[in-house]
C-alpha positions as CSV (number, residue, x, y, z in Angstrom):
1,X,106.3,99.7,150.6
2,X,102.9,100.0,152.7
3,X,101.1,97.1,154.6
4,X,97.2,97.9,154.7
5,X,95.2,95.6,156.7
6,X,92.3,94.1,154.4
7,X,89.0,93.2,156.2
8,X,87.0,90.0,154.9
9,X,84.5,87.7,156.6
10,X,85.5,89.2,160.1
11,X,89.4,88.7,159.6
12,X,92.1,90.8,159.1
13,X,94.4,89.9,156.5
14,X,97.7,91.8,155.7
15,X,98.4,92.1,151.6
16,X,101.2,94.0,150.1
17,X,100.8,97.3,148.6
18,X,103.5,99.7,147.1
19,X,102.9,103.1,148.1
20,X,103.9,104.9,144.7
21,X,102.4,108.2,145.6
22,X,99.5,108.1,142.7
23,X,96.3,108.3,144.3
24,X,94.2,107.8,140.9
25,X,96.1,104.5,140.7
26,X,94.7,103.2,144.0
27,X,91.2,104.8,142.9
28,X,91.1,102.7,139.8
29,X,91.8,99.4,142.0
30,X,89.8,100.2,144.8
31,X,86.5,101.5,142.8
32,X,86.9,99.6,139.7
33,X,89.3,96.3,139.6
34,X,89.1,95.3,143.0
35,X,84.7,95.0,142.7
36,X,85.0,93.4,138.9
37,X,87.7,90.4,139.9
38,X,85.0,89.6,142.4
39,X,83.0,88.2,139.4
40,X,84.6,85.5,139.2
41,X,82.7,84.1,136.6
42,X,84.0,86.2,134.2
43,X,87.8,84.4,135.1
44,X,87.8,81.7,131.9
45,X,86.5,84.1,129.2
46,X,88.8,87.2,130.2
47,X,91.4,85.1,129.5
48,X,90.6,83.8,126.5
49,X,90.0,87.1,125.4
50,X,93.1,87.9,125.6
51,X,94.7,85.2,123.7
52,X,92.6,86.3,120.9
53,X,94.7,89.2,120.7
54,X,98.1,88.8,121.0
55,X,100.0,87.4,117.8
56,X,99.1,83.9,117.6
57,X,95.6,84.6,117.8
58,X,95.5,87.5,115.0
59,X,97.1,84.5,112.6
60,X,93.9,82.5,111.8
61,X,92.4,85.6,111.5
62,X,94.5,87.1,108.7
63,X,95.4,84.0,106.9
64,X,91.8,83.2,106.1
65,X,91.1,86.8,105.5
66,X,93.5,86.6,102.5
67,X,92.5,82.8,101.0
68,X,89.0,82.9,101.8
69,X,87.4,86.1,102.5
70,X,89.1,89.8,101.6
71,X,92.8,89.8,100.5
72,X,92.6,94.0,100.7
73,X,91.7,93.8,104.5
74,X,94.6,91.0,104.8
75,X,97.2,93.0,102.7
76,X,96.4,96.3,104.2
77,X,95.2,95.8,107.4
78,X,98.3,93.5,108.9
79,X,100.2,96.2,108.8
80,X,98.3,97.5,112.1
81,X,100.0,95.2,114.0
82,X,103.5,95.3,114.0
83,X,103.2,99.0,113.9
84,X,100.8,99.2,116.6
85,X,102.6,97.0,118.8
86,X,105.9,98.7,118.2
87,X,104.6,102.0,118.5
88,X,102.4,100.8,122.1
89,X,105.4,98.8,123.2
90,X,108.0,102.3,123.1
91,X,105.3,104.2,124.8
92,X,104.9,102.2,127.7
93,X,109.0,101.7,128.3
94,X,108.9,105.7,128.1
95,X,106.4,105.8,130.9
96,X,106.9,102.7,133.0
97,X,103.4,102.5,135.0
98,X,103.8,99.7,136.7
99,X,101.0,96.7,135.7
100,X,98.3,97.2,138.7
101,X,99.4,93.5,140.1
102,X,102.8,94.4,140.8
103,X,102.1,97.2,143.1
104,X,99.1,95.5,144.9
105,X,99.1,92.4,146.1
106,X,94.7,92.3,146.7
107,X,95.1,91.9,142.6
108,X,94.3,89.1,141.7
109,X,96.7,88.1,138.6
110,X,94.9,85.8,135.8
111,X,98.0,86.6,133.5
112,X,101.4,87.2,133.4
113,X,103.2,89.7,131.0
114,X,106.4,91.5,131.3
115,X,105.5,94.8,129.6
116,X,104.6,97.8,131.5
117,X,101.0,98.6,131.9
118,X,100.0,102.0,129.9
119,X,98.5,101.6,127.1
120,X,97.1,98.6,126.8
121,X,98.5,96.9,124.1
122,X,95.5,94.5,123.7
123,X,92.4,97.3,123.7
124,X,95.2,99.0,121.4
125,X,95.3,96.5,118.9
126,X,91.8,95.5,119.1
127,X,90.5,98.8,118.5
128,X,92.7,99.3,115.6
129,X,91.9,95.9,113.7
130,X,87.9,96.5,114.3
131,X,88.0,100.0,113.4
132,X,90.1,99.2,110.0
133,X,88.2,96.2,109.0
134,X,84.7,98.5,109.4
135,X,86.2,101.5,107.4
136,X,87.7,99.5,105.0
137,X,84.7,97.7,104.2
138,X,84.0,101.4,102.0
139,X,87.1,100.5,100.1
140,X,86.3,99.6,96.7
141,X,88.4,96.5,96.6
142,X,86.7,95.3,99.9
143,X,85.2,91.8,99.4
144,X,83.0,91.8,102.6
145,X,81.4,94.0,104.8
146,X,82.3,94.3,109.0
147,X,79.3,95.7,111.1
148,X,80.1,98.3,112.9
149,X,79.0,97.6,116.6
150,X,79.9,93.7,116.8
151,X,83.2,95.0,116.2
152,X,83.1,97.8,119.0
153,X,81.2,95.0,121.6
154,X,84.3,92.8,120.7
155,X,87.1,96.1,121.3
156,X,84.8,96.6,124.9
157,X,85.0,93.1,125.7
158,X,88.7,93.0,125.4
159,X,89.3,96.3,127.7
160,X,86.9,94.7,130.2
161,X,89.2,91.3,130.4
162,X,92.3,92.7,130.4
163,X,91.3,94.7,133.5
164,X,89.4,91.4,135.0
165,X,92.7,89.6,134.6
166,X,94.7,92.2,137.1
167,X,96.9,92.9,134.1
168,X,95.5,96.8,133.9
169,X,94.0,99.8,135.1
170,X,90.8,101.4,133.3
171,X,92.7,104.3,132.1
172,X,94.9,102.1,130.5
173,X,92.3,100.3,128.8
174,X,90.9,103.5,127.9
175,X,94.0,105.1,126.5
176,X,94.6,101.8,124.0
177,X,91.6,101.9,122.4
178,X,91.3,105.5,121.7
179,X,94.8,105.2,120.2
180,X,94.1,102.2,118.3
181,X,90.4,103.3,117.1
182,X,91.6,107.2,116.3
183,X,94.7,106.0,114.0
184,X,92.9,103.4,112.6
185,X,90.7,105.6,110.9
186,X,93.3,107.5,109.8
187,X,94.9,104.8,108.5
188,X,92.4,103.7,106.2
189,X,91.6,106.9,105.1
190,X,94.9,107.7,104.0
191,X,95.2,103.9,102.7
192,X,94.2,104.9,98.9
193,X,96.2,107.6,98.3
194,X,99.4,105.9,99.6
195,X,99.0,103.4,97.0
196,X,98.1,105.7,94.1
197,X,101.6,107.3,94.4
198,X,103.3,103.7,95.7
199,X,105.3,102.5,93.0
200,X,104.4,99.1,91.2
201,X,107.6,97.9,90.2
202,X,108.9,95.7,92.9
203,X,112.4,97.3,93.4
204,X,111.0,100.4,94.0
205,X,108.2,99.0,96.0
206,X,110.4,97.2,98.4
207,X,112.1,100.6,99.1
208,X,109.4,102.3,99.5
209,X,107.5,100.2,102.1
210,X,110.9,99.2,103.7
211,X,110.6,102.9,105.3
212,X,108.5,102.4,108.1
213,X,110.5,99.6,109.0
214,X,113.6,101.7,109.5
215,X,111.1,104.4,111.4
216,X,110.6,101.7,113.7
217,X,113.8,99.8,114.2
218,X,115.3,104.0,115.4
219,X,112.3,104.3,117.5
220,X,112.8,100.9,119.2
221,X,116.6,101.8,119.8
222,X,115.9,105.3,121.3
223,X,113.2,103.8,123.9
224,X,115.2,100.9,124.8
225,X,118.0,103.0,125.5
226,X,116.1,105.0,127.7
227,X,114.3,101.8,128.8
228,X,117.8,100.5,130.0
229,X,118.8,103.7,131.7
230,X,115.6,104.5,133.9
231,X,116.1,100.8,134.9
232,X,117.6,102.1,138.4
233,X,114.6,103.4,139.0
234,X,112.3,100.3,139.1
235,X,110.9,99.5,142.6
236,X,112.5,96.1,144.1
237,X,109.3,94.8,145.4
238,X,107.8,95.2,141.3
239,X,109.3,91.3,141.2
240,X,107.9,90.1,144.1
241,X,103.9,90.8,143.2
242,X,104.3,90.3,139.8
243,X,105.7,86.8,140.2
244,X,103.5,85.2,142.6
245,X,101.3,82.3,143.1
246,X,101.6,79.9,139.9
247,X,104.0,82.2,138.1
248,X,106.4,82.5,141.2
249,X,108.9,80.7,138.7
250,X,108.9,83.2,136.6
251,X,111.5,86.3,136.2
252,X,110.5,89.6,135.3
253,X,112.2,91.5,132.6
254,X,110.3,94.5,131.7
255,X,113.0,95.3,128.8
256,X,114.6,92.1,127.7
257,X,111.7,90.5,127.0
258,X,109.5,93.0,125.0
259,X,112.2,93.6,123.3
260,X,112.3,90.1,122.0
261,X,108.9,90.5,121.3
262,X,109.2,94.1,119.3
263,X,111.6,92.2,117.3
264,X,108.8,89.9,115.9
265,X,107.4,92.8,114.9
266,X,110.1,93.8,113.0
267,X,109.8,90.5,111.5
268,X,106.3,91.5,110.7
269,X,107.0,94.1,109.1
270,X,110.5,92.8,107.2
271,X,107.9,89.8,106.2
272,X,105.1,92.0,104.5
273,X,107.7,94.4,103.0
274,X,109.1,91.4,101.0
275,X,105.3,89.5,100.7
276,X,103.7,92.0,99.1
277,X,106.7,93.7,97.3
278,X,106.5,90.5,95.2
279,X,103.3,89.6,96.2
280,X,101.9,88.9,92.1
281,X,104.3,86.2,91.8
282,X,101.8,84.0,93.6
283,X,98.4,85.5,92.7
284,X,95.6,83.9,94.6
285,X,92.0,83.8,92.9
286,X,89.1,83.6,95.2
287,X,87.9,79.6,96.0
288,X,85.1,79.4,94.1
289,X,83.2,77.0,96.6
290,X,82.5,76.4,100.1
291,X,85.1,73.1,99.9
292,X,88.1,74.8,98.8
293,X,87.3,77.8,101.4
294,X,87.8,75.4,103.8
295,X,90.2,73.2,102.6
296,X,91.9,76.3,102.4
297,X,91.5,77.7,105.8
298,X,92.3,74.4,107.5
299,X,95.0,72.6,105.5
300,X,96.6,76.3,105.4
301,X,96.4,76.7,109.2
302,X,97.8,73.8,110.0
303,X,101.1,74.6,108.1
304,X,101.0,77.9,109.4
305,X,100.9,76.7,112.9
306,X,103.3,73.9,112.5
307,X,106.2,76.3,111.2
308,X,105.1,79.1,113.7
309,X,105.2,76.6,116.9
310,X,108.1,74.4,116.0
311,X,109.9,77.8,115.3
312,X,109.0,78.9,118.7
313,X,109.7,75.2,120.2
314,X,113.4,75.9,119.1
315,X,113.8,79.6,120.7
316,X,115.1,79.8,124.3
317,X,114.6,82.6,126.6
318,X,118.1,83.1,126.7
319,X,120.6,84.6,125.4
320,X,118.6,87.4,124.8
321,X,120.4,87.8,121.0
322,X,119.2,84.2,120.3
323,X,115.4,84.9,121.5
324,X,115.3,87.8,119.2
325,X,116.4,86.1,116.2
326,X,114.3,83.5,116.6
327,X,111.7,85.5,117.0
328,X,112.0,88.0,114.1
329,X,112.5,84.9,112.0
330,X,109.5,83.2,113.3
331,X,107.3,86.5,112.3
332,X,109.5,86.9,109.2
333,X,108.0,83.7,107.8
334,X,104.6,84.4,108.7
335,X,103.5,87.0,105.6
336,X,105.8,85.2,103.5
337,X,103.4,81.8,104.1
338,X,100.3,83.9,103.7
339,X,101.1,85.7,100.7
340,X,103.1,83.4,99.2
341,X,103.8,80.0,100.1
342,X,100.2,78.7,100.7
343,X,99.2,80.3,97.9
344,X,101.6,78.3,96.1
345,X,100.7,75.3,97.8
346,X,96.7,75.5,97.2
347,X,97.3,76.1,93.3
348,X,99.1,73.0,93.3
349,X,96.7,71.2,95.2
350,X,93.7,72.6,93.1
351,X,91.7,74.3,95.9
């Protein structure tokens, strides 16, 4: 590790940084990071940017798309995110860029995550959802319409903060969206066709659907084992950065963790292959006023919310096995609510 001496306001200052030998690196913090984090009014809204998108956030978002607003963007959209999650999540243990925070100590950190830093899973999963929800807007059982560049300003916004927050470089940014954008417009091209040869009946359905879910659980063991082995290889001083300031309690596990948080996904996906397997047991007809759309979309949330945080209230970082279960149960239970429990719930309750 490398001490360079940082000049401000006529005073020398000595801040860490880890010499890791990749120029382009310290170009992106130097030209680009480094001159946006000194906007500091941009500090509040970067971060709530980013809460938008990680899983709690999407939840709102989803459930009311399916009581209220377009139950084919729900149903085939929410897929995205498990699978683009899972998919971001083995990419960046095969690569292991380190988040730019960890390596530089003149980053300001706004956020704390233990992932590596390429992609970004946000500007991933952002571009994916807006992308989706404006192609899908052609389908024919579409219910609403998503302009095109509100969604793109709101995928922009989210590469911006996650860079404002220290959490990553440009390129990283860069490279989520562009993988999120590109296969989400495959996606929902090739969305129609799946389900005219997707079997109806509900064995067969479950089956069928079930197979990304075993594409991902091999994927996830492959990349964690190499996760585990390239381990050695970590730099000692990663910890040091990446915990300091208000998150010096913290202990960074850029395997354990995620992995707990991959297996949500898992649950995601286990969740939605059941949900909408069986998913005309509990048919849901539009509201047909403004009162029961919201009725709906509040009374709805707040059950959602209250299973999904008491859940999580009840999950300990450790043991590791414990977290994970937890966790995929947690996420298990969240389609199964949407699709059919509140569902269930509002017939009963007339709304």
């Amino acid at each position: 590790m490398a001490s360079v001496p940082l000049r401000g306001g006529g005073a020398g200052v000595e801040v860490d940084i880890i010499d890791d030998g990749n120029s382009f690196s310290r170009l992106e913090r130097d030209a680009v990071m480094i001159p946006l984090q000194k906007l500091r009014v941009f500090d509040v809204p970067a971060v709530i940017l980013g809460y938008c998108v990680d899983g709690k956030g999407l939840l709102p978002l989803f459930s009311v798309l399916y009581w209220c607003i377009d139950q084919h963007k729900c149903i085939v959209g929410i897929w995205l995110v498990p699978l683009s999650e899972i998919a971001n999540g083995c990419v960046k243990w095969l690569i292991r860029r380190p988040r730019p925070a960890w390596v530089d100590g003149r980053i300001r950190l706004l956020a704390f995550s233990h992932e590596f830093s390429f992609p970004s899973s946000h500007s991933q999963l952002a571009g994916a959802v807006a992308q989706f929800f404006v192609s899908a807007s052609y389908h024919p059982e579409a219910t609403s319409v998503t302009p095109a560049w509100p969604a793109y300003a709101f995928v922009a916004a989210v590469m911006l903060s996650r860079v404002h927050v220290g959490l990553h470089y440009p390129s990283d940014v860069v490279a989520g969206a562009a993988v999120g954008i590109i296969s989400a417009a495959v996606y929902a091209n090739m969305v129609p066709a799946i389900f005219e040869i997707a079997p109806s009946e509900p064995g067969a359905l479950l089956a069928a659907l079930a197979v990304p879910l075993v594409v991902a659980i091999l994927a996830l063991i492959l990349c964690y084992r190499h996760a585990v082995a390239t381990a050695p290889l970590d730099h000692h001083e990663w910890r040091r950065l990446a915990c300091r300031g208000k998150y010096s309690a913290r202990r960074l596990d850029p395997r354990g963790v995620p992995l707990g948080e991959y297996t949500g996904m898992l649950g995601v996906l286990t969740g939605l292959i059941i949900g909408v397997s069986f998913k005309q047991q509990h048919p849901l007809v539009f509201a047909t006023d403004m009162h029961s759309s919201v009725a709906r979309g509040v009374l709805g949330n707040v059950g959602l919310m209250a299973l999904f945080e008491t859940i999580a209230f009840l999950t300990p970082e450790r043991p590791l096995a414990l977290y994970a279960s937890l966790r995929f149960l947690k996420y298990v239970m969240v389609p199964l609510y949407i699709i059919h429990l509140a569902p269930w719930l509002f017939a009963r309750m007339g709304i």
